[in-house]
N, C-alpha and C positions, 0 to 999 in steps of 0.2 A: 832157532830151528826152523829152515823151510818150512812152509805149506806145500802136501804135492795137490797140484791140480786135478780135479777129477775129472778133467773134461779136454779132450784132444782137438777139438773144431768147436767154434761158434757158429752155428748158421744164423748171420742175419735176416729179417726179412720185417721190410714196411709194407703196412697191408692200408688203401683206403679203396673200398666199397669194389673188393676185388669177388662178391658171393662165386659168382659162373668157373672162376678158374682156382680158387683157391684150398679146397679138398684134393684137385688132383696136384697142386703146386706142394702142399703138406705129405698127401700120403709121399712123395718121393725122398721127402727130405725124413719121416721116419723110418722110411723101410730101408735102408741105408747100413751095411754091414757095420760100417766101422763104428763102435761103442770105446767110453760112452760121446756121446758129439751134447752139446746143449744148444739149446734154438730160443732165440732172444725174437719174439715177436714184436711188431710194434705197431697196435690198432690208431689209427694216425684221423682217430674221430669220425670215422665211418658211420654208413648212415643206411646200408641195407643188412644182409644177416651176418657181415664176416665176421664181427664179434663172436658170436653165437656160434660159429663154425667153430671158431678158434677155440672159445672155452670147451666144447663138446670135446676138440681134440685134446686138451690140457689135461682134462679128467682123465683120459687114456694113457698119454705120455708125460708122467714127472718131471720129464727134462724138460717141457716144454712152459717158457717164463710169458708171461704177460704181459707187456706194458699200454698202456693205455693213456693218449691225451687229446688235446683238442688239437684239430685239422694245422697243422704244422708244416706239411711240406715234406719230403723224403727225405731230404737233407736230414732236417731235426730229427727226423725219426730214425737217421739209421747212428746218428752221433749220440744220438739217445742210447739207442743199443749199443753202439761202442764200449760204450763207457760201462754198460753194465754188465758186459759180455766178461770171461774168464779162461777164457781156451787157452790153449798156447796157437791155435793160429784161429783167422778169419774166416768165413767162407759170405759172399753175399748172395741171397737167394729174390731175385723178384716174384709177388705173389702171383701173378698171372704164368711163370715162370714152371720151368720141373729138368730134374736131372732126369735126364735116358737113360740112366741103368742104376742097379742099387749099389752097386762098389764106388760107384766117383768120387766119394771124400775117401773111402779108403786108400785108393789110387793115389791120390793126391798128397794126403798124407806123410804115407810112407814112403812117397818118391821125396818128399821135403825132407824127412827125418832123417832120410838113408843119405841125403847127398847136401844134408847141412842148408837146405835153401832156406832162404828168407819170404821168397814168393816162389809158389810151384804152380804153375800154369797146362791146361789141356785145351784142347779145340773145342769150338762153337758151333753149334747149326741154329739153323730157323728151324722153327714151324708153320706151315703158310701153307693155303691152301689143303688141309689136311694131307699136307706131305713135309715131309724130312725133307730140308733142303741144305746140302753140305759142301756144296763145289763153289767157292766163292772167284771171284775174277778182279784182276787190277789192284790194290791198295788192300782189298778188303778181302785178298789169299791170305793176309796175316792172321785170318780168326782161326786158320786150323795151322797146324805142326807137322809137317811130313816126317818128323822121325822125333827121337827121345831124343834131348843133353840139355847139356846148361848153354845158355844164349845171356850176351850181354845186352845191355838195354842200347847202347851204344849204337849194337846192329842192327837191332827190332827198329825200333822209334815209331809203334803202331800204337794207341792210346784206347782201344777201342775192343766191346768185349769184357769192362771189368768181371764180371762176375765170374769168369772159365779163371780167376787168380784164386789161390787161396795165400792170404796175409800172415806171415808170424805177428800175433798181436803186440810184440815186444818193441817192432819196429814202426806199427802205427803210434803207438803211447810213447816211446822215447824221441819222436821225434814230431808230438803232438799234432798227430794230420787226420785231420776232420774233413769233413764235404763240405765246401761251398755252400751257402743257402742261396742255390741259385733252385729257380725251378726247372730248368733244362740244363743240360752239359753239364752237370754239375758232377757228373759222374767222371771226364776228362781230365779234368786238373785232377781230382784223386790218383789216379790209378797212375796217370804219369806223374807224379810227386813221387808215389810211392815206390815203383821203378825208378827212378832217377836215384832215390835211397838207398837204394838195397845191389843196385848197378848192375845186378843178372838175374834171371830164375833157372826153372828147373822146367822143362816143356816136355808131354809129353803128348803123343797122338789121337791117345783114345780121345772122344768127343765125351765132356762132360757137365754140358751144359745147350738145354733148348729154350731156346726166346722167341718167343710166340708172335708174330707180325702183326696178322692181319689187325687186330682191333687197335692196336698202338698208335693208328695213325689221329693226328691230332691241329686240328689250328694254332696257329702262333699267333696269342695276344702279345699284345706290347710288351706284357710283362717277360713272358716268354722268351720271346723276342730279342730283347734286351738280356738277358740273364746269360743266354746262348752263346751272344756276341761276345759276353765277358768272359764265357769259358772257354771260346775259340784263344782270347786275345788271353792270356793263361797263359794257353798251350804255348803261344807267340814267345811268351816272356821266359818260359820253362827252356825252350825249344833254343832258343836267343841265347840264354845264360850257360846252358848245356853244351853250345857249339854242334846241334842236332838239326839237323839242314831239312831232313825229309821229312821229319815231327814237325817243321817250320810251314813245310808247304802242304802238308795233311791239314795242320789248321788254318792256313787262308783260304782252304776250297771249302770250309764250314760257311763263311762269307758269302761266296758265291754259290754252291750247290746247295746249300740250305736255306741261307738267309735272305735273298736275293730279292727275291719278293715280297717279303715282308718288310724289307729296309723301305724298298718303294712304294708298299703301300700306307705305311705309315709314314712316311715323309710327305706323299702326295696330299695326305688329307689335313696335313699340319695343325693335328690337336694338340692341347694346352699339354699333354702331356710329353711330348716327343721330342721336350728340349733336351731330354737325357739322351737319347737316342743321336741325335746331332751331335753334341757331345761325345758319345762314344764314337761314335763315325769319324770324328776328326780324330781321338785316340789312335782309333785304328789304323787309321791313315798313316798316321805319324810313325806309327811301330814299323808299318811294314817296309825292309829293306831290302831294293828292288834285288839287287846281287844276291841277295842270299835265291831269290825263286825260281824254278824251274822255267825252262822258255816257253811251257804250255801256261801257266802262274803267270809270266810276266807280260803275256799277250793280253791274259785277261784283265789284267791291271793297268795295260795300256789300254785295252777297247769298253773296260768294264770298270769306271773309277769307281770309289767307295765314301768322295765327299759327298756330302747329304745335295748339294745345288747342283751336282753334275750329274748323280744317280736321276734326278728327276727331269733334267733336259735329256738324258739319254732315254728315259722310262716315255717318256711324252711321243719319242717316236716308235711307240709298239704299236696300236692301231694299223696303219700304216703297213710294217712290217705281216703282222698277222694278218689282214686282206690278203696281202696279194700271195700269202702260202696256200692258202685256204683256193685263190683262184688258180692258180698250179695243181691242184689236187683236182679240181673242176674239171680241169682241161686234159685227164687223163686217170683216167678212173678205171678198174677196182682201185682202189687202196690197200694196200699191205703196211701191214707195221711192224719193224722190223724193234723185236725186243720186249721182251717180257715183265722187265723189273721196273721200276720206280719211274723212269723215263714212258717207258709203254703203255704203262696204264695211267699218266697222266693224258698222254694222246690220243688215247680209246675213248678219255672222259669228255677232253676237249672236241674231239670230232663230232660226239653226240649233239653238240648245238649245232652243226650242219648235217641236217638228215638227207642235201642233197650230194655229199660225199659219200660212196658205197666206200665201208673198210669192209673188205672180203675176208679179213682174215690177221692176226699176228704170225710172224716169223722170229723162232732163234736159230742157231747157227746147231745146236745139236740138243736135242729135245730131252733125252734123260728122263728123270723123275724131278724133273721141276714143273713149274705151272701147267696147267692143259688149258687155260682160259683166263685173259683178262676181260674184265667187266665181263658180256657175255660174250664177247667174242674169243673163237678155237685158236689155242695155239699150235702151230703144226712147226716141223722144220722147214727151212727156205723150200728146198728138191722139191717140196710138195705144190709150191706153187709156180712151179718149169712150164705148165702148161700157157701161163699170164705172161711169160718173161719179155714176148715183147708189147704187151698192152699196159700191165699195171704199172704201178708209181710205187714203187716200195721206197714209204718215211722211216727212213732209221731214227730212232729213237732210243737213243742210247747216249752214254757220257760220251766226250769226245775223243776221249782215249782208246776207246775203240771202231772210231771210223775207217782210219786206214784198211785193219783187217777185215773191217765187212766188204771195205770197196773194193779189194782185191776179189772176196769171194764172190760179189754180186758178178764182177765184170769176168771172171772164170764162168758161173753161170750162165752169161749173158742176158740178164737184166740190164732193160735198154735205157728205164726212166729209176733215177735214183735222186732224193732231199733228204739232205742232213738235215737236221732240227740242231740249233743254236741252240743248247740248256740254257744259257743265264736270257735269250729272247723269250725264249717258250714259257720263262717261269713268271712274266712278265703278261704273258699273253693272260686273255681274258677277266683279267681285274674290272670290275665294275667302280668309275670310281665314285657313285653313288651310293655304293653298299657301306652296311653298317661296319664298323669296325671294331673287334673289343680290344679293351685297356685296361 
């Protein structure tokens, strides 16, 4: 005779010394309509009060399990859970993490049940800068769904976002897919395994998951570092075996937009440790096949190599490069920085070591409810700064995929002085290579 299940959803979640975010990451996962759901915690040897939070909430919610070990890693901690979990499906919850509304496992659910999915998926926003932020641009429009259906993985090929998935656990355990014990990326190879399994989901629009930015950001040790590279080159092998071209060229830009700098700075300082790193580098090398990449991909693979002796002749001529941007910015001053995200406010930080460059300001293209400020400087739209257009210097600072359309808007405008920032240069620029390194 079956056993019926008493339990429709698994909320995972790995907790280590998350005190600040992790009551508000809990109340969302109990207040949550759909019953009954069970939540597989996993204190992963924490060292400030999250324990303490956790059992406090235990005492309150029966459903809520405890597991408890010494500092393991995410990985362990969520395979941990796996294995101890019961649902008929998955849900993963990061502790710093909170669903937007109380229905999103029931949403999810019942659009799974109703329409036989294997994996039922909804949209993703940030939280950043004490704002919702939901309008995603270029690669990374995949986090939201413009409408309800079922979508093959075939046509997605976007890896990113696990958590907006909810998993039938039937298809993680019969086809025994566990995380990587990697410390970073580790989440990639999952989530595209598991899509590649299951060959479609079920999407639908509502936003049912917020991942919290700002504190996330984090240095890349060696280990890291390394761990990264292995779950790019995954995607590679996934991506390869699949005949998935665009999942091909999402992970070689892990390489270069992520990794770029951290390849050169740990190659440049050549510790005992970084013969694994050279080692994968020439992996990677090996894997990538020029025809499959995109002609923005294969530019950068011609001007941008990835063997560990050529990264470092190319890295050696940064100095160099970085002077003479820095005297161009000199030579025509305010400064405007055109770009808000990831690119922006590395150049706001960067500029801060030339106090004799005025940045008057950031620019995006339409201002919305995203950022009002990077570091301290006001983000306004471009219009706002009409009155500078023929004095300032506006640095775009953005991926490269959207230089075209800014240069169009700048030269409608007429903004008379315009520099592109080279990402994989700039990620290069101000490396001390005296500074310490961790491994």
């Amino acid at each position: 005779m079956d056993v019926v299940n008493p339990y429709k959803v698994s909320v995972i979640i790995p907790i280590y010394n998350m005190e600040s975010y992790l009551e508000e990451c809990l109340d969302s996962v109990v207040n949550q309509t759909l019953a009954p759901i069970q939540i597989v915690a996993v204190n992963d040897g924490s060292t400030d009060r999250s324990l303490i939070i956790l059992e406090r909430y235990a005492t309150l919610y029966p459903n809520i399990f405890i597991i408890n070990q010494k500092n393991q890693g995410v990985s362990k901690a969520r395979n941990r859970a796996l294995e101890a979990s019961t649902a008929e499906y998955i849900a993963f919850m990061d502790p710093d993490d909170y669903y937007p509304d109380n229905q999103v496992l029931e949403r999810l659910f019942n659009k799974a049940v109703e329409h036989k999915a294997e994996i039922c998926a909804g949209s993703y926003c940030y939280w950043v800068n004490d704002h919702r932020l939901t309008d995603f641009s270029g690669p990374f429009s995949a986090l939201t769904f413009p409408f309800e259906g079922m979508i093959t993985f075939s046509e997605y090929q976007f890896p990113y976002g696990f958590q907006r998935f909810m998993y039938k656990r039937d298809l993680l355990v019969r086809n025994g897919l566990l995380f990587p014990l990697y410390e970073r990326c580790e989440d990639l190879p999952f989530s595209t395994q598991a899509l590649v399994l299951a060959e479609q989901f079920y999407a639908i629009p509502e936003f049912v998951y917020c991942y919290r930015v700002r504190h996330k950001y984090t240095t890349l040790n060696l280990r890291k570092t390394t761990d990264c590279a292995r779950g790019a080159l995954d995607l590679i092998r996934v991506a390869e075996q699949e005949g998935l071209c665009h999942l091909y060229n999402l992970a070689v830009r892990i390489f270069y937009d992520d990794l770029y700098r951290a390849f050169y700075k740990f190659i440049q300082k050549q510790l005992p440790k970084t013969h694994e790193l050279h080692e994968l580098l020439n992996e990677i090398d090996q894997s990538i096949h020029f025809d499959w990449l995109t002609e923005e991909n294969q530019d950068y693979y011609n001007r941008y190599p990835l063997k560990p002796h050529q990264i470092k002749q190319y890295a050696a001529k940064m100095p160099e490069i970085q002077e003479k941007l820095v005297k161009r910015l000199r030579e025509n001053q305010p400064v405007i920085i055109y770009g808000a995200g990831v690119m922006g406010e590395k150049a706001a930080a960067f500029l801060k070591g030339y106090p004799e460059v005025e940045v008057i300001g950031a620019a995006v293209t339409k201002l919305g409810s995203g950022k009002r400020y990077i570091t301290t400087i006001p983000v306004k739209q471009i219009e706002d700064y009409l009155y500078l257009k023929e004095k300032a210097t506006v640095l775009i600072a953005t991926f490269s995929n959207l230089h075209n359309e800014i240069k169009l808007h700048l030269e409608y405008l007429g903004f008379q002085h315009q520099i592109y920032l080279n990402s994989l240069e700039f990620q290069l620029f101000g490396i001390d290579r005296n500074s310490v390194i961790q491994v």
